[in-house]
C-alpha positions as CSV (number, residue, x, y, z in Angstrom):
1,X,21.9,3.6,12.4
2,X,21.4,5.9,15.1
3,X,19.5,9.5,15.2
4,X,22.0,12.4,15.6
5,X,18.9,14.6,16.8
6,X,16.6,14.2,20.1
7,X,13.3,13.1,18.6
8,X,11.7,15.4,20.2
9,X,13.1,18.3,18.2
10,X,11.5,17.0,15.4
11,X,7.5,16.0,16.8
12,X,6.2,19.2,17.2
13,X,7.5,21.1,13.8
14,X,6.3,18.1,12.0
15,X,3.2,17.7,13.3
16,X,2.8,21.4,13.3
17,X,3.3,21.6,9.5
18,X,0.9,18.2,9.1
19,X,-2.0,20.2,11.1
20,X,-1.7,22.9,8.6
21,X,-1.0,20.9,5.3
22,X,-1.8,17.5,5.3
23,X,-4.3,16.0,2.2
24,X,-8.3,15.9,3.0
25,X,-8.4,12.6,2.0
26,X,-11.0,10.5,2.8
27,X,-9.3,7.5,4.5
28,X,-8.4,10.3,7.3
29,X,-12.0,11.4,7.7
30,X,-13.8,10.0,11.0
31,X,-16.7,8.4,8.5
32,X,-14.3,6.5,7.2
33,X,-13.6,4.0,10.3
34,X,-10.9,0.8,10.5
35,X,-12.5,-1.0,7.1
36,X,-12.1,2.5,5.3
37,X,-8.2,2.9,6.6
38,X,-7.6,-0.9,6.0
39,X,-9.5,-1.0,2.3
40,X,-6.7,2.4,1.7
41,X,-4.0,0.7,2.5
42,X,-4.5,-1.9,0.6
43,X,-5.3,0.6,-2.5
44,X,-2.4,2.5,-1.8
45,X,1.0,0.2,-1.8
46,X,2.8,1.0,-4.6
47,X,0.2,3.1,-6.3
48,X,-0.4,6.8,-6.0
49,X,-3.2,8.8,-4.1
50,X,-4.7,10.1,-7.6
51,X,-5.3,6.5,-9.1
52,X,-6.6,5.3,-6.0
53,X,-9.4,7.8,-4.9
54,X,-11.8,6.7,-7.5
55,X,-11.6,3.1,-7.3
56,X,-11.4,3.8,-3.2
57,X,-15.3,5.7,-3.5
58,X,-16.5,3.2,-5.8
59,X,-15.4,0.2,-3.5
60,X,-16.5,1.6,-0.6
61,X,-20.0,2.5,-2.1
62,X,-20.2,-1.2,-2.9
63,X,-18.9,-3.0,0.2
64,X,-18.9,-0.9,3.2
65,X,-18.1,-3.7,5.5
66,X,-15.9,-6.4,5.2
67,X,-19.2,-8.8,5.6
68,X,-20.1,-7.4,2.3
69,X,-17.0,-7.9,0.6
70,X,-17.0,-11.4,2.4
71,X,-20.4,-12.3,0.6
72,X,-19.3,-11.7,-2.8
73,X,-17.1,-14.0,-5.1
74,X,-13.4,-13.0,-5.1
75,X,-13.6,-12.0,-9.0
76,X,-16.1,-9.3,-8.2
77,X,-13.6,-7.9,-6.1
78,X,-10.7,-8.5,-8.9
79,X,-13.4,-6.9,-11.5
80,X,-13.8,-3.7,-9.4
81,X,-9.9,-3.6,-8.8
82,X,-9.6,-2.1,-12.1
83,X,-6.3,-0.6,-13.5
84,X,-5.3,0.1,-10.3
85,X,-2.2,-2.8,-10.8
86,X,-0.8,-5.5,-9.2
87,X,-4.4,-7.2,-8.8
88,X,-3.2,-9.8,-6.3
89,X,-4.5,-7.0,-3.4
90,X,-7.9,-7.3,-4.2
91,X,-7.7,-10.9,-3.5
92,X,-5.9,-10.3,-0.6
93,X,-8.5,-8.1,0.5
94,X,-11.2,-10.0,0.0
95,X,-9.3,-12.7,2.1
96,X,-9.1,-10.2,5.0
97,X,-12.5,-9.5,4.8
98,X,-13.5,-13.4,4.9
99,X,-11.4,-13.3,8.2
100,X,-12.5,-10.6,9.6
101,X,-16.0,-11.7,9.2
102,X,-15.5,-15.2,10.4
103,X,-13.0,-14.5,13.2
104,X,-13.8,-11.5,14.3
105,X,-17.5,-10.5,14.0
106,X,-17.2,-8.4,11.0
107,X,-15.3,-5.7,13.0
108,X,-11.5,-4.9,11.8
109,X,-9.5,-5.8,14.6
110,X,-8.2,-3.4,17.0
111,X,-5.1,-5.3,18.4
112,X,-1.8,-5.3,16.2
113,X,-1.4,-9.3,16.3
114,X,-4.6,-9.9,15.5
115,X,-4.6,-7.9,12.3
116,X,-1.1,-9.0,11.3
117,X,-2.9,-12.2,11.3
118,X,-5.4,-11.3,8.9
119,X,-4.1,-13.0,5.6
120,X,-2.5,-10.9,3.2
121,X,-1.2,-8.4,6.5
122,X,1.9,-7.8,6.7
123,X,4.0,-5.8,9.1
124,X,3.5,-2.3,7.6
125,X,-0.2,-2.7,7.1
126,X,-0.9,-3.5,10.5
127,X,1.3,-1.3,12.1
128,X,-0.4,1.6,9.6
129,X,-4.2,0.5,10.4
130,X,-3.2,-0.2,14.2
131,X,-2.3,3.7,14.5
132,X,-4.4,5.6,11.5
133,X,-7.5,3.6,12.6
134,X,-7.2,3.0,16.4
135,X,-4.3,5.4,17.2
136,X,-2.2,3.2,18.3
137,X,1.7,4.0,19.1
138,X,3.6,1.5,16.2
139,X,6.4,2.7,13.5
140,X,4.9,3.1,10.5
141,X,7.5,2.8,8.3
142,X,6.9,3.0,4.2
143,X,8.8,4.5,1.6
144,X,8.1,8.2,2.3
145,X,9.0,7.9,6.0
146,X,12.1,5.7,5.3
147,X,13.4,8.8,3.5
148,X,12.3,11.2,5.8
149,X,14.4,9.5,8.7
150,X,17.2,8.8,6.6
151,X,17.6,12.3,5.5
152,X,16.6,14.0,9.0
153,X,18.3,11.6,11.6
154,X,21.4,9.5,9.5
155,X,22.3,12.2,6.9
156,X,21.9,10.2,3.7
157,X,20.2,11.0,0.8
158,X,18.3,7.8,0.5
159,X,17.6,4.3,2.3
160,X,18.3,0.8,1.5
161,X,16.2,-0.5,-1.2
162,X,14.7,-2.9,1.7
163,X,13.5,-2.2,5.2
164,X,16.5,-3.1,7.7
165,X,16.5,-3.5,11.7
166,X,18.4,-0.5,12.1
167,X,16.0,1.3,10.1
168,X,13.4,-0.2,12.6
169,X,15.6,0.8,15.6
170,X,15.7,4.5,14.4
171,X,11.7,4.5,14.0
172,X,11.2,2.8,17.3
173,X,13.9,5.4,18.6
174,X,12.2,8.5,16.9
175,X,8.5,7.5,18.2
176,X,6.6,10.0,20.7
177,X,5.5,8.3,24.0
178,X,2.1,9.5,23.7
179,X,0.0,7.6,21.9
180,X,-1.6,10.0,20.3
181,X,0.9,11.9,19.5
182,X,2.6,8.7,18.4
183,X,-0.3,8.8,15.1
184,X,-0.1,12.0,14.3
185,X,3.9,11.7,14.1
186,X,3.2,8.5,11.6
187,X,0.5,10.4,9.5
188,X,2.7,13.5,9.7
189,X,6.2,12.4,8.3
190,X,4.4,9.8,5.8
191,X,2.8,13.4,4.6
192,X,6.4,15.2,4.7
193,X,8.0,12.4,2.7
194,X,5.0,12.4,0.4
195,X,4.8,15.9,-0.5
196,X,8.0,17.9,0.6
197,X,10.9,15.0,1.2
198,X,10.2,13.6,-2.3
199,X,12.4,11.0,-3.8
200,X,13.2,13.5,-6.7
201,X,12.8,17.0,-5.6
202,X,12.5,18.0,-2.2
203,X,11.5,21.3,-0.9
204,X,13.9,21.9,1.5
205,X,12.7,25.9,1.7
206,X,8.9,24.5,2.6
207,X,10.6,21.7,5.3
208,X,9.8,22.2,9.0
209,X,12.7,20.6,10.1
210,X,15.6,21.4,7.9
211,X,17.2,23.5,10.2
212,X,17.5,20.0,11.8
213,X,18.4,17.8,8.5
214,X,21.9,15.8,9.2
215,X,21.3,15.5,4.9
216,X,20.9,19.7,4.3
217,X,23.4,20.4,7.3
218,X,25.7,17.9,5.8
219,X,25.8,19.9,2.5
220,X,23.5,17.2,0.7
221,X,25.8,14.6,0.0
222,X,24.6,12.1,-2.9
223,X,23.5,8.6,-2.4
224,X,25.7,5.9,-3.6
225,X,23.1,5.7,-6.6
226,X,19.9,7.5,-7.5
227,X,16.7,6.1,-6.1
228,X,15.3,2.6,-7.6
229,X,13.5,3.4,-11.3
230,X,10.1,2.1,-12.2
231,X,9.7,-1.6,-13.5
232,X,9.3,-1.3,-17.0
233,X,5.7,-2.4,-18.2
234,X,6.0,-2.0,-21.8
235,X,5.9,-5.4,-23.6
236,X,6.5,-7.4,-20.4
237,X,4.6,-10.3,-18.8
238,X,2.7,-7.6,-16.4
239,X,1.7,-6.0,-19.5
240,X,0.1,-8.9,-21.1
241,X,-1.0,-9.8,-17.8
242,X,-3.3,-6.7,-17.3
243,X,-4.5,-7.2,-21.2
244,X,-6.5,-10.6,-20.5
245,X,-7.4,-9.5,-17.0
246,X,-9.2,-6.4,-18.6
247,X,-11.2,-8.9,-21.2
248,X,-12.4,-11.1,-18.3
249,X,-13.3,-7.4,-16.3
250,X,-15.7,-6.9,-18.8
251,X,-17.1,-10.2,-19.7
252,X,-20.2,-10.7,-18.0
253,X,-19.7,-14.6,-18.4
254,X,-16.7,-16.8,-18.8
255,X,-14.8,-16.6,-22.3
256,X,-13.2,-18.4,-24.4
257,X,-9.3,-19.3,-25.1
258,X,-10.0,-17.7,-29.0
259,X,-10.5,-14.5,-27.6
260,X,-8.2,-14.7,-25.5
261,X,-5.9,-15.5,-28.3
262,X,-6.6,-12.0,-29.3
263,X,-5.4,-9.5,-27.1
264,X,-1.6,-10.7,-27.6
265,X,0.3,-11.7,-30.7
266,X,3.4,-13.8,-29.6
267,X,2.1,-16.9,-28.2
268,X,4.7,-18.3,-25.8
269,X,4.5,-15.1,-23.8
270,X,0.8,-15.0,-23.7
271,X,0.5,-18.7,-22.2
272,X,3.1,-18.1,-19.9
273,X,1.1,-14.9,-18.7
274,X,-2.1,-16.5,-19.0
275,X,-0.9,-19.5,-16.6
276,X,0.2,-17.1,-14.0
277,X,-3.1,-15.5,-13.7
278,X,-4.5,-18.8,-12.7
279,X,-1.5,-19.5,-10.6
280,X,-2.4,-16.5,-8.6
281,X,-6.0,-17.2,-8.3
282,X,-6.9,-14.3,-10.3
283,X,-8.5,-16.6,-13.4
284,X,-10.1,-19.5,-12.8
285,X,-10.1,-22.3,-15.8
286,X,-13.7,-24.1,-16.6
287,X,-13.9,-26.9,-19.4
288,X,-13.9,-26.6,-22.5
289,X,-11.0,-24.1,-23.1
290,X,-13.3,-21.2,-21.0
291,X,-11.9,-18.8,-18.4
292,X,-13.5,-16.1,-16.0
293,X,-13.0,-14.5,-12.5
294,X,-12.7,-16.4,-9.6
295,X,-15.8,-17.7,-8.7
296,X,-14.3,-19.6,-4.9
297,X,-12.2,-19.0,-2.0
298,X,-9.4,-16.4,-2.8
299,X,-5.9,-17.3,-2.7
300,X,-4.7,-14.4,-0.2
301,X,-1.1,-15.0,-0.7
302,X,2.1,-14.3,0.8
303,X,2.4,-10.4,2.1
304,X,6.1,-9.6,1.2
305,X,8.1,-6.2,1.3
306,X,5.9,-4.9,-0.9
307,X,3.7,-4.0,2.0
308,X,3.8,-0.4,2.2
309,X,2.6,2.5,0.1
310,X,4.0,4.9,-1.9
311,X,2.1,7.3,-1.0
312,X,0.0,8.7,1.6
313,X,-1.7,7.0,4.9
């Protein structure tokens, strides 16, 4: 994959239209600092900017350090996750913030090793904090600016369902000098992708570079299949899943298997469910048939692929 454009054709328009259109949100506000862009990022992969702003405020209000999210038990931070999904993040946040507090002072890194050896890090998230926090010239590459260069630079409609090396040659390739400039280029197409080069329905007529676009130029050729659908949630695992998590949210102490019991009819599935929360770390199991929040050390994780929004820096 290489860009049929010179990059710099495409810095300034972008960054232009970014200056004059991008989202006050408050992970871009100075107050906001490193913890504020990491905590974001976190919030933000595979969940959109609407869900996330309230929960972001609330968290925030509540730990705005990593030392304070340090000091509390991981099922505080599980509890205050919410309906935001996929609840393994908030573990994996509180593990970073247990780091960060032990290894590094309470201060978010600055330096891009150090952070992707935060647990629960993974390439996108520190290349995203390295530059939105500290800006720092990295390719920050998620979903929205996948398809931004693969409809700008390669001509095709949409990119591979996983992040490949050519796809990291092109970003590398496409990447200002400057370093500054090198931030405001990641914000900028992560805003493009987010709100004009949309999976579904872009607005070519509001683009700043589609007098540029090998995809428009090309006529708009269609992908060799539309983009990847939503996982259904609707009577599976994740489903039953978020059902006991939301009991033990609101139980002030531990609870028992009965009531448990309750919140799904079909047995089977609701064990098998109920054992992965505790294979995660996200229940803990006392005697006497009783479950609540984690009370100890979180279990961080692995970070995978699924390390990088889909939506917004």
């Amino acid at each position: 994959m290489t860009a049929t454009i010179p990059a710099t054709a495409l810095h300034s328009p972008v960054i232009a239209w970014f200056e004059a259109h991008a989202r006050d949100l408050p992970w871009r506000r100075p107050e906001a600092g490193p913890w504020g862009v990491m905590v974001s990022e976190f919030m933000l992969q595979q969940t959109p900017v609407n869900r996330v702003l309230p929960v972001y405020e609330q968290w925030l209000a509540r730990w705005p350090r990593p030392a304070d999210l340090a000091a509390d038990a991981p099922g505080e931070a599980v509890r205050a996750w919410g309906r935001l999904g996929y609840p393994r993040r908030a573990l994996r946040l509180h593990g970073a913030a247990t780091a960060i507090t032990e290894r590094h002072g309470g201060d978010v890194p600055r330096e891009h090793a150090q952070l992707l050896a935060l647990p629960g890090i993974g390439e996108y998230t520190a290349a995203a904090v390295a530059s939105f926090a500290y800006g720092q010239r990295h390719a920050v590459l998620d979903t929205n600016v996948r398809r931004v260069f693969a409809r700008t630079a390669t001509g095709v409609e949409y990119p591979p369902n996983a992040t490949t090396a050519a796809e990291r040659r092109l970003a590398r390739a496409l990447l200002p000098e400057d370093e500054d400039t090198a931030a405001r280029w990641a914000a900028a197409s992560m805003e493009l992708g987010a709100l004009v080069c949309t999976a579904k329905s872009p607005d070519c007529g509001s683009c700043p570079v589609a007098g540029l676009c090998a995809w428009r130029l090309a006529g708009k050729p269609a992908h060799e299949g539309p983009p990847r659908r939503g996982q259904t949630y609707a009577g599976t695992d994740r489903q039953v899943r978020g059902r006991l998590l939301a009991v033990l949210r609101e139980a002030v102490g531990a609870v028992p298997q009965s009531v448990l019991d309750t919140v799904w009819e079909e047995p089977v599935q609701r064990a098998r469910a109920l054992d992965g929360l505790v294979s995660d770390g996200l229940v803990e199991p006392l005697p006497g048939l009783m479950y609540r929040l984690p009370a100890g050390p979180a279990k961080a994780g692995p970070d995978g692929s699924s390390d990088a929004p889909s939506d917004a820096p």
